[in-house]
GUZALUM-970099 format. One record per residue: x, y, z of N, C-alpha, C in turn; residue in three letters. Coordinates in steps of 0.2 Angstrom, whole numbers, plus 5000, padded with zeros to 4 digits. Atoms other than C-alpha are relative to their C-alpha. Layout:
BEGIN
XYZXYZXYZala...
This chain:
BEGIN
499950055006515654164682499349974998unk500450045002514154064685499450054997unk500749965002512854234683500250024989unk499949995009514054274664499949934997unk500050075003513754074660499250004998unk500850015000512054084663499750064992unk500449945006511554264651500549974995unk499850035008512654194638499849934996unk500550075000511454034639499350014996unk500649955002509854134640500050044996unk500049955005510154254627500349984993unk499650035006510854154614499350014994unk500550005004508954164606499649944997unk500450065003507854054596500349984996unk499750045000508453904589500050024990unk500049995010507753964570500350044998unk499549945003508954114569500949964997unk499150025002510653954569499749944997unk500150044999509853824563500649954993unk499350035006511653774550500349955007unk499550034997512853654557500350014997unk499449934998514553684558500450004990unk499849995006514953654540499650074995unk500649935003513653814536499549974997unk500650035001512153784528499350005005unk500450014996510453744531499849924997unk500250055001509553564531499849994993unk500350025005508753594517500550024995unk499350015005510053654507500449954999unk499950065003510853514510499749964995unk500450075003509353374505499950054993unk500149995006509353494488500749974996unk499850015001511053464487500249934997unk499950075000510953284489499649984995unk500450025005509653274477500250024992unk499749985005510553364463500749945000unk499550025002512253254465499649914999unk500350075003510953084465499950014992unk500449985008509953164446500849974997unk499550015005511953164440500449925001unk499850084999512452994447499549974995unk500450055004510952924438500150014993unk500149995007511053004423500849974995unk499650065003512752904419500049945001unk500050074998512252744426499749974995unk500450055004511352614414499349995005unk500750014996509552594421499650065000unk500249974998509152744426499850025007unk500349984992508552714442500650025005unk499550004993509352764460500149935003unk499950074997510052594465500550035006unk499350004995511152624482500449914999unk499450065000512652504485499749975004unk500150054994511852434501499250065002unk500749974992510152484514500450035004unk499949994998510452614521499350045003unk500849974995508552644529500250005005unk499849994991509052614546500450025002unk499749945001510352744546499750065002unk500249924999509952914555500450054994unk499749925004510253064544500750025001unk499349984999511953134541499850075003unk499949944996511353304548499049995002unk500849994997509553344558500350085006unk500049944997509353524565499949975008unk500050004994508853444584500149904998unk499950084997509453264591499750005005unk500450034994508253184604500249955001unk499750064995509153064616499649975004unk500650014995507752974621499349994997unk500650005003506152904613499349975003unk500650044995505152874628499550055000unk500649955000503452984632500150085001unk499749965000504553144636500450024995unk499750005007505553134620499450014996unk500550005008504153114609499550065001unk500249945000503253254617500250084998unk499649965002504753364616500050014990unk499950015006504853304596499350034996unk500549985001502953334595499850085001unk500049934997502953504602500650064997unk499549965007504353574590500050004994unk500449985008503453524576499250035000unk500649954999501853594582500050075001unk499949954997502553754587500650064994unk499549975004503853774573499650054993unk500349945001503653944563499649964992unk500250025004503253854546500449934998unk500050084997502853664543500749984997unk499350025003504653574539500650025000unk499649955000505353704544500749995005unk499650044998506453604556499949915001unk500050085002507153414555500149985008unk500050044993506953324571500349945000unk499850085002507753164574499949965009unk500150024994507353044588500349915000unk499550065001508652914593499849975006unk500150044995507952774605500249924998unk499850075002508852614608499649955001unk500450065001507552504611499350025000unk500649995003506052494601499549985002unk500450024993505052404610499850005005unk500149954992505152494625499749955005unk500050044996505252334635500350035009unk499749994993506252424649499750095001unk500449925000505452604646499850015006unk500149964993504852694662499250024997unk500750005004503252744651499749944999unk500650055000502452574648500149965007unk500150034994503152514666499650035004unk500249954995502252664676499249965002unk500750024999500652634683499350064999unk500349945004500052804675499550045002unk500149964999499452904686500050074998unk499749945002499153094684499750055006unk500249964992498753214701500250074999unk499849964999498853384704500250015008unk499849964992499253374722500749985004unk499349994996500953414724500350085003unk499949954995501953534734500450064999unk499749915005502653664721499650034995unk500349985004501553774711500349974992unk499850025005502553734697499849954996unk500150075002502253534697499250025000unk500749995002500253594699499850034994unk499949955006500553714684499949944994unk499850065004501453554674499249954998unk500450074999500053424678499250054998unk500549985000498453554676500150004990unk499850005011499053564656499949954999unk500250065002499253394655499449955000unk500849994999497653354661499750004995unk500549985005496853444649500149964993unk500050045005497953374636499849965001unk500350065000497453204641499349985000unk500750005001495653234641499750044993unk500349995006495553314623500749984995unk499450045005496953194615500049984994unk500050015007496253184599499950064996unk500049955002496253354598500750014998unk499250005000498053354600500349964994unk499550015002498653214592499649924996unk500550035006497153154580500749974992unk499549995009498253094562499349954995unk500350015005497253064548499949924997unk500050095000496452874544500149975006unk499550044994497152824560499450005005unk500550004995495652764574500250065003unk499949954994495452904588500349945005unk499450044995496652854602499450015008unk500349994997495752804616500349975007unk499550024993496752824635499749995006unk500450044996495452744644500350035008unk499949974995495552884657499449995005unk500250014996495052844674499750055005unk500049934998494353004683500050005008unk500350014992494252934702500350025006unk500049964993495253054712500849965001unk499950014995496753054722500049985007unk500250014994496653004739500850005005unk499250004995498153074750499650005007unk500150004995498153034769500650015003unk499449964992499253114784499849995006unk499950014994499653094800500050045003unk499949914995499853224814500350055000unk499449944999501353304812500150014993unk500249975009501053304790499550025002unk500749965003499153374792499950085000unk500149925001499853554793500350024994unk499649995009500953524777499550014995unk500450025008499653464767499550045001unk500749974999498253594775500450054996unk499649935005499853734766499949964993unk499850025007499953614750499150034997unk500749985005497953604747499950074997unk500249934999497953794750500150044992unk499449975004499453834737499549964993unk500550045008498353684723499550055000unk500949955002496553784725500450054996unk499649945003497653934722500250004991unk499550015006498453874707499349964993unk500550005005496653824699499949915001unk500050075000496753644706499349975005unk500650024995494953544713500149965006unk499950044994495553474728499550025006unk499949984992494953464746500149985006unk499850024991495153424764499549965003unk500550064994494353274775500249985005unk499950024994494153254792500249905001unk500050105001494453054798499249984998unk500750015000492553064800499950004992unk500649985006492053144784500649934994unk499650045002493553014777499749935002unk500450094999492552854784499450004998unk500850035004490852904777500049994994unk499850025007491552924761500349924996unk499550074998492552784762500149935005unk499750064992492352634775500049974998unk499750044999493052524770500850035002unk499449994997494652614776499950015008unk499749994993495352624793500250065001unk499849944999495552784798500650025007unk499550014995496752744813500750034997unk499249955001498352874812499950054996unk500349965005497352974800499850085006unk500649924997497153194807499750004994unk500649955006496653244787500249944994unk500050035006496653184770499650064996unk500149975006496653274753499749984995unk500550065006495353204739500050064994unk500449965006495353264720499850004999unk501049985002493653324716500049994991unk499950005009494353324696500750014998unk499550015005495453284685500749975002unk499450085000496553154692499749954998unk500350075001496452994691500649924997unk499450015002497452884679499949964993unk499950035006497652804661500449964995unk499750065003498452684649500850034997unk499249955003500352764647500349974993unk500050025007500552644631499750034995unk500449985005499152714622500250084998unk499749925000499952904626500749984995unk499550015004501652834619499949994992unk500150025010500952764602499750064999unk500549935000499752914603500650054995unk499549945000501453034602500349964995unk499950025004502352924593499950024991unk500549995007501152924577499950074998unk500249935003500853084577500650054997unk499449945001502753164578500249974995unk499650015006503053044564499550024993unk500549965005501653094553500050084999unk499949955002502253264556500750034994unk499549985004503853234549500849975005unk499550034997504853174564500449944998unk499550065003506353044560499949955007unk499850054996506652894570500749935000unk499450045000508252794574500049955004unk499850034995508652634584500650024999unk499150014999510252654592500250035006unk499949964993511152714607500450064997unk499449924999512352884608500449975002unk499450014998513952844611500550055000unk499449954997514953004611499750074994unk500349935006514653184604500950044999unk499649945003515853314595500050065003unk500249924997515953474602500650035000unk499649945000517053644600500250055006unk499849964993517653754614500050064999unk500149925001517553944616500250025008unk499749974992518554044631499950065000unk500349934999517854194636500350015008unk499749974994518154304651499350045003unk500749964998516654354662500450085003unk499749924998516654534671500650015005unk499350004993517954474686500649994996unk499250035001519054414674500349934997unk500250085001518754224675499949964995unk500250035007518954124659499649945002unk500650045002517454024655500049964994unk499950065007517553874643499149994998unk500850035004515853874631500249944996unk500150045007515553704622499250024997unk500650045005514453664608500249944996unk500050075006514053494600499950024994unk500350005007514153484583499949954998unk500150085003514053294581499649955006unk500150054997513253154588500149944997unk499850085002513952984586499549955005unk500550024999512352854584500549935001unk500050105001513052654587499249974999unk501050055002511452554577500249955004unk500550084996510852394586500349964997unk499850095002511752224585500450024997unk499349985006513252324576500350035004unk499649964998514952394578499950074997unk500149935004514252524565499750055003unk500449934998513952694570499750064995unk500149965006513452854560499850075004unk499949924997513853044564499350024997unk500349955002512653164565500050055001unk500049964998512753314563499550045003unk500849964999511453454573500450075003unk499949904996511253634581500049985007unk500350004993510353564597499949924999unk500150094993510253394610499850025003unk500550004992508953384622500149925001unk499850064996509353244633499249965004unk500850024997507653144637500349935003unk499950064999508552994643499949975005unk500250014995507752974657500549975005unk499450054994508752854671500550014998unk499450025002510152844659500250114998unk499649935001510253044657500550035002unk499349974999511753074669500449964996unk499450025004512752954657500150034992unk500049955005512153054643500450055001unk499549944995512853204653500550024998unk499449994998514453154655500249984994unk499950015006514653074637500250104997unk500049935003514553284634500450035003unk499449974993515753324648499650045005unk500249954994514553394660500349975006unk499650024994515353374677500549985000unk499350035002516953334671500750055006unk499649934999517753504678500149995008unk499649994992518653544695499150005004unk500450004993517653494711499550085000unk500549944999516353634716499950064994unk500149965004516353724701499349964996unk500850035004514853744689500249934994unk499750065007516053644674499949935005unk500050064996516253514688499249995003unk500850034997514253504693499849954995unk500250045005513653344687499250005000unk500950004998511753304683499749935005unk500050044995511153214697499349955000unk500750025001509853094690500349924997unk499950045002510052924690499649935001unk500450055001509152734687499749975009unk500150024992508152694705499349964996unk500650065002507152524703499349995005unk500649994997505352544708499549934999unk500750074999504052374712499350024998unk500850005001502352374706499849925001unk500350084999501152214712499450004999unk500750015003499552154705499849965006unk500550064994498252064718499250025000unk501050005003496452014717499950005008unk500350004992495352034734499450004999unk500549985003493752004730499350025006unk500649954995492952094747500450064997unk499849944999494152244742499650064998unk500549935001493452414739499950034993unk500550025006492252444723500650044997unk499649945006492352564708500250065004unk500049924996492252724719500850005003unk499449984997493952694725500550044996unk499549965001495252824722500749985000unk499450025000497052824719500350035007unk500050014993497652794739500750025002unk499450025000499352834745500050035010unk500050004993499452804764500450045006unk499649974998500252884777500849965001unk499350055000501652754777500550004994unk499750025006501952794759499649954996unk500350045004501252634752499450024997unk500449965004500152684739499549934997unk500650035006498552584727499450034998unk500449975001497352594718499749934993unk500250055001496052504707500249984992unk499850035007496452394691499449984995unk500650015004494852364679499549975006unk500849994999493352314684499849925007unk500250084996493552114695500449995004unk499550014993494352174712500549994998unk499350015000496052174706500450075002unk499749925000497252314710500749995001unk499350005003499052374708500350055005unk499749934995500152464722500749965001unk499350024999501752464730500250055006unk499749954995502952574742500850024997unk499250024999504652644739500449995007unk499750024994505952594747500450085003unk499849964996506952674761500950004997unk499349975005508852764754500549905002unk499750074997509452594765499949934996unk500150075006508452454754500050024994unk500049995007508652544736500149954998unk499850045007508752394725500650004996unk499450005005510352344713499450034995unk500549965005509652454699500249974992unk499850035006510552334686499649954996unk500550055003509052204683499450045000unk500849994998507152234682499849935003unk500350044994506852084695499950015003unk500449994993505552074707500149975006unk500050004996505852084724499449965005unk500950024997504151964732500050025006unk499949984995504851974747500050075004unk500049904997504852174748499049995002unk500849984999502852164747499949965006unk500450054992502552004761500450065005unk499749964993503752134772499750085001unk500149934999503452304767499550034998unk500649975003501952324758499349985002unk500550075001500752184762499750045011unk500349974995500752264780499650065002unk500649945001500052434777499649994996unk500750015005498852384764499549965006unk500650034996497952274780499750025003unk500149964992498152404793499450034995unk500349945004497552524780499049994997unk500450075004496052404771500149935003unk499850074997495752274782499749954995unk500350055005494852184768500749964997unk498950015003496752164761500249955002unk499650044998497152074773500149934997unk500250035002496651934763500050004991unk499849995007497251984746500449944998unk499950045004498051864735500450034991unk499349975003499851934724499649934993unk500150035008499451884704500750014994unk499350015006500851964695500450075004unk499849955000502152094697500750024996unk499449975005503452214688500350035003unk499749964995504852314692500150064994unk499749945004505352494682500550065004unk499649954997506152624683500150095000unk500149924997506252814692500850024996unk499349984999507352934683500150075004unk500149974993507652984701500750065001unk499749954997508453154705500250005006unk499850024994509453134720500150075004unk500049934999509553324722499450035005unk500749984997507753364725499549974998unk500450035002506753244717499550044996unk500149995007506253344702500250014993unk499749985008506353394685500550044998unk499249965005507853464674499750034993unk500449995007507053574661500550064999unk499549955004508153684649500650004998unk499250005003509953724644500450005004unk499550014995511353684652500650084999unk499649955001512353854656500749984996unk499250015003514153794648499949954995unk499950035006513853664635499250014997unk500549955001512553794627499549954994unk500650035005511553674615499949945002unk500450084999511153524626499750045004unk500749994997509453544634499849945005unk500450064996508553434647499450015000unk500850034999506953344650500049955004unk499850094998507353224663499850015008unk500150034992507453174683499550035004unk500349984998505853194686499649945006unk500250024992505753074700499449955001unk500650055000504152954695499350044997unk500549945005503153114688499950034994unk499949975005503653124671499749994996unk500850035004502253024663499650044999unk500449934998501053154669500250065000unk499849945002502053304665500250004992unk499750015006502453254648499950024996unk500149965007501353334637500350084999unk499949924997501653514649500850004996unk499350005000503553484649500249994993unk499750005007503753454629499750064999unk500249915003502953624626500750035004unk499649934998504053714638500749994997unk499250015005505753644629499850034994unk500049985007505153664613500050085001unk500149925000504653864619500850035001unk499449995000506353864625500550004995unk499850025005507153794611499950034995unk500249965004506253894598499950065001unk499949934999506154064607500450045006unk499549984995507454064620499750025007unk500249994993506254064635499449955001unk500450034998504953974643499250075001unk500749945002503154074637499449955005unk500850004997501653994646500349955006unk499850014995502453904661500750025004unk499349984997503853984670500549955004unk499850054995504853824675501050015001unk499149994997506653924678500249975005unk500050044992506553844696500649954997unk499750095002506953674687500750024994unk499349995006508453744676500949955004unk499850044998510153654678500650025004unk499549954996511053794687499949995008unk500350004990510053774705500649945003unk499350044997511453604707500450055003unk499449944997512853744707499950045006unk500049934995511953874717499749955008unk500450044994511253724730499350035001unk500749984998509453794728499549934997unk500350065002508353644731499550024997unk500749995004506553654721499949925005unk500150074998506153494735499450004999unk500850025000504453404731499949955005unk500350064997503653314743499949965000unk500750075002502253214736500549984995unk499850095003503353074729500049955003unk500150074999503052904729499849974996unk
């Protein structure tokens, strides 16, 4: 059942061969339509002009060829990368529906915007060596005309992973696999780790990983407005509002055993605007789901996981809001500019904040302390307990540090395997994902809106192979597990 769900997923094609919704037509036929039945309204009215009855500007569309659930730095990549990539300009309508405009609670301007290649699947080194690039020639990208150059105030100073004795044979296979994959890391003894560095403690340290280029870290707001600006100067729409329920049709088929197989498609998305009972249908071809934390509630609005226990109907997607601490502190012996982004054998992680001895770190917690994930409140007590003590052992200058402000955001944490969900969902054939990327998604964002859009527009992924990450592996129990998170 699951291998016939899958090929009639995969081979459905590119998205420019259907791009009508379900009433037939294309987008543009319509807005010519719309435009012809406006000319004959005016032409009996008195004035002449087009007066509507009421504002309906903040209004989504009544039809848009793709819906984006999601207008955080993954969405707008995705929106950007399907008008860059589409066969000719206007040739598809994008619509990107984000309920809060402000992106006060967004995962994108909470991050602390890191980007590294040193993780433990070819794949996320693939992901992050692309974005890189993009982030280092971003006005190449996502330059708009009159508009200043965008500048993401990229800091190039390295990660700095450190291991213990029973991790320094993992990380000696991880470094092996990044070189391999075109990534500039290397390997450091405790020694060759304290010349570089003394102001660290090298106690419980056998090795440590350092990259030579292209990590580092950057301003994730300025990437946001960056993306933003541009996918709207392409043509892309923009809604406030939330999704509250989609429309969709059924189709029963029979695979090779015999087994009836229920396909959906959406045809509708039902938007609720802001501050209102009002909502407003829309119709589309394609949903990609960018909802970050809140993607499994997206999901299930769709019926994914609805279906009998262990079956593929019944697999839900396993990606849900886990609240992460970040803490500001000044220390004005801490370690200069040379210092690298740090992440200790304990997990607790830092690194530096401009230029007057300040810096910003943290630790996740353990499956035991996860956080209520209903507020963004800060925990102060997690950092005197669980943070504040590895930072001294680690950097004894620390000890001595002095807490100025802190935030909380949030992971949209895959509980599966702590990666990403990229592509189409085998059974309800025209929603896509872009989501539980576990703390990662910042820095794979520019990568992972190419690979949707490739998928989206030509029915596969052309310049990064990230089948691994499709939403089938739930069903089949094949983990893609990443290590390097935190």
């Amino acid at each position: 059942m699951l291998r016939t769900g899958l090929r009639l997923t995969l081979c459905r094609g590119p998205l420019i061969r259907g791009l009508g919704t379900r009433r037939g037509g294309t987008t543009w036929d319509w807005d010519e339509k719309v435009s012809k039945i406006k000319k004959k309204v005016q032409s009996v009215l008195p004035g002449g002009a087009w007066d509507p009855l009421y504002d309906t500007s903040h209004l989504p569309p009544e039809r848009s060829d793709v819906v984006i659930v999601g207008g955080g730095v993954i969405g707008l990549s995705v929106a950007y990368w399907l008008k860059r990539l589409e066969a000719q300009r206007g040739a598809i309508r994008v619509l990107v529906v984000e309920r809060d405009h402000t992106y006060s609670q967004a995962s994108t301007g909470l991050s602390v915007g890191g980007i590294r290649q040193q993780f433990s699947l070819p794949e996320n080194v693939q992901l992050s060596l692309f974005s890189v690039n993009f982030l280092r020639n971003i006005n190449e990208y996502l330059a708009v005309v009159d508009a200043p150059p965008l500048d993401l105030q990229f800091n190039p100073s390295g990660y700095l992973l450190l291991a213990s004795e029973k991790d320094a044979a993992i990380m000696e296979s991880n470094v092996k696999m990044q070189r391999q994959e075109g990534a500039k890391v290397c390997l450091m003894s405790p020694e060759q780790l304290q010349n570089k560095f003394p102001w660290i403690n090298t106690e419980g340290v056998a090795l440590a990983s350092y990259g030579m280029e292209n990590e580092g870290w950057f301003d994730p707001w300025c990437l946001l407005q960056g993306l933003r600006q541009k996918a709207q100067s392409m043509g892309v729409l923009f809604c406030q509002g939330e999704v509250t329920r989609f429309i969709s049709s059924s189709l029963h088929v029979e695979d090779r055993s015999g087994e009836e197989v229920t396909l959906k498609r959406i045809h509708e998305v039902h938007v609720k605007m802001d501050n209102s009972l009002e909502y407003q249908p829309v119709e589309c071809a394609i949903v990609i789901n960018t909802a970050g934390a809140w993607s499994g509630h997206i999901a299930e609005l769709a019926g994914i996981g609805q279906g009998p226990p262990g079956t593929l109907a019944g697999t839900k997607l396993p990606v849900e809001p886990r609240k992460r601490y970040v803490y500001v502190w000044h220390c004005p012996q801490g370690p200069g500019l040379e210092t690298p982004f740090v992440l200790d054998t304990s997990g607790t992680y830092f690194r530096r904040e401009g230029l007057g001895n300040n810096y910003l770190g943290g630790c996740s917690p353990t499956e035991e302390e996860e956080p209520d994930p209903g507020n963004l409140e800060v925990d102060h007590a997690f950092f005197q307990d669980k943070v504040w003590p590895h930072l001294a052992q680690r950097v004894p200058a620390f000890e001595t540090l002095k807490v100025r402000s802190a935030w909380a955001g949030y992971y949209d944490y895959n509980t599966f395997d702590q990666n990403g969900v990229v592509g189409p969902h085998p059974l309800v054939i025209n929603m896509y994902f872009a989501t539980g990327f576990s703390g990662h998604g910042l820095q794979q964002a520019p990568a992972v809106g190419r690979a949707v859009a490739e998928m989206v527009l030509e029915g596969s992924f052309k310049t990064i192979d990230l089948s691994p990450f499709l939403f089938s592996r739930f069903y089949l129990g094949e983990k893609m597990e990443e290590r390097n998170i935190f």
